[in-house]
N, C-alpha and C positions, 0 to 999 in steps of 0.2 A: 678219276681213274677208271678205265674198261676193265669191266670183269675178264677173267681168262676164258670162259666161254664164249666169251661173244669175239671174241678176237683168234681163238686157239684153232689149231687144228686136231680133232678128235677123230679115231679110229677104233678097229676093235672087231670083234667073230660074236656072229651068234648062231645058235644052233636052230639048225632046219631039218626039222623030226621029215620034213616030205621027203629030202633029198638023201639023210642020215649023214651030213657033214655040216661043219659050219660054213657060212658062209663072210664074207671081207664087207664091213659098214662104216660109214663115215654118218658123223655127226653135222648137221649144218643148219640154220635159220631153221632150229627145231622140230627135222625133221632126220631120220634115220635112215640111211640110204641105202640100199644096198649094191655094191659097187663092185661084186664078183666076175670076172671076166675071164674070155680063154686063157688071156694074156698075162694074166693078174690072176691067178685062181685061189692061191694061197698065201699067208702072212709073211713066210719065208719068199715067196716071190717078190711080194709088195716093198718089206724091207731089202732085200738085193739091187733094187732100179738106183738107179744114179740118181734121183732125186723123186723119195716117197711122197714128199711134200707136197710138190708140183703135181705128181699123178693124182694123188688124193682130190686134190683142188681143183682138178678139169677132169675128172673121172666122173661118168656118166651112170646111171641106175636109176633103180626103182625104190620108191618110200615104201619102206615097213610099215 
């Protein structure tokens, strides 16, 4: 049986004291991504797209 993390798709905000907002991160091959975009800026956006999943999974960033 594969563990839920190595198979899941994980999400999630964390806070960015530089900027004073959080910012939108995805979990993947153990590292943390951060995947903040014009496009995508916030969680309420991320959740609205016709399919979070798919963006999560080909959405671009930088490692925390």
């Amino acid at each position: 049986m594969t563990a839920a993390y190595e198979t899941g798709t994980f999400f999630g905000r964390v806070w960015c004291a530089n900027i004073g907002r959080p910012n939108l991160v995805t979990l993947g091959e153990g590292q943390l991504v951060d995947i903040t975009s014009k496009a995508v800026p916030t969680m309420r956006d991320l959740l609205d797209l016709d399919d979070p999943v798919a963006h999560l999974r080909s959405a671009q960033g930088w490692v925390i």
